[in-house]
Structures are given as structure tokens and as C-alpha cells.
N, C-alpha and C positions, 0 to 999 in steps of 0.2 A: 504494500500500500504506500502512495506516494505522502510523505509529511509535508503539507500545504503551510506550517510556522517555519517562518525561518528562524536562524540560530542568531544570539544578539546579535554576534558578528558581522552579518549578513543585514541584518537590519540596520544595523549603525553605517554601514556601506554606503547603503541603500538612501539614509536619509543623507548623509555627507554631502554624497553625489549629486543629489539634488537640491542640496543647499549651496553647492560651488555651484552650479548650471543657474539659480536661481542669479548667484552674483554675476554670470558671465552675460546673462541676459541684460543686466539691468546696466553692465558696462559698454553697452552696447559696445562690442569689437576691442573694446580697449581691454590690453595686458591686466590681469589679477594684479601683477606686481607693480602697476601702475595707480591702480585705485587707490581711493583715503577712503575712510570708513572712521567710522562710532564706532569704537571697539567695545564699548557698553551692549550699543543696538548690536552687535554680530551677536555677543555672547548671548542676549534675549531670546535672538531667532535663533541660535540652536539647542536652547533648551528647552523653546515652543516647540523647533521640529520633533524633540527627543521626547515630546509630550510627560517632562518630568512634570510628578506633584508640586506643587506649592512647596512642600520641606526640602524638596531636593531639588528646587529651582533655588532657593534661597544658600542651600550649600554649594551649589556651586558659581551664583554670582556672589556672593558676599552678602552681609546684612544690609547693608550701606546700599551698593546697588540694589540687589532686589527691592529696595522698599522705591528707590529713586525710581527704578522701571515701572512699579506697580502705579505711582502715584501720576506718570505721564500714559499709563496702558488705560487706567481707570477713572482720568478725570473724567466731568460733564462732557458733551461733545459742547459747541460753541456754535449755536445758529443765527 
């Protein structure tokens, strides 16, 4: 029988890859090594990709950031 879960490994692959392709897109053509970036906003988006909990988003950005990230993720919007 085929195992239709992949292994972390394979998952974490999986979401990497599409987190660099997401960045490759959005440089339109331009060198990765060429970009600047929020190194704040990278680290957000790949512990959104990695769909961690709230306690395990918070270990691994810091206390400091995570609460910085939650409070620009979860303000009012502004109409």
C-alpha cells in the first residue's frame, strides 16, 4: 500500500521550495542574492508556511518579535 504522508523531511522540502519560488516570483527575475528583505517578515512567513502553533511560533521568533509580528498581523484593518 502506497503511504500518501510524507516524512517531515519531505515536507519541510516541500514547503522551503515553495517559499524560495514564492520569493523568486515576487523578485521578479532579479538574483535571490540581490534582494533586501525584512528578515523579521521572512522569518513570519516560514513559520506561517510550517503552520507552527502559536508556542512554537513564539520559540522560534523570539518573544520580542513574535509579539511585534502578532500586533502588525492583528491590528484593525484601516478603511
Amino acid at each position: 500500500m502506497l503511504n500518501m504522508n510524507p516524512s517531515p523531511r519531505t515536507k519541510a522540502i516541500s514547503i522551503l521550495s515553495k517559499f524560495r519560488q514564492e520569493w523568486q516570483e515576487a523578485a521578479s527575475g532579479k538574483s535571490l542574492l540581490e534582494v533586501e528583505g525584512n528578515i523579521g517578515m521572512v522569518l513570519a512567513d516560514l513559520v506561517n508556511s510550517f503552520e507552527l502553533a502559536s508556542h512554537e511560533q513564539s520559540l522560534v521568533l523570539g518573544p520580542q518579535l513574535f509579539e511585534e509580528m502578532r500586533e502588525i498581523l492583528y491590528q484593525p484593518s484601516r478603511n
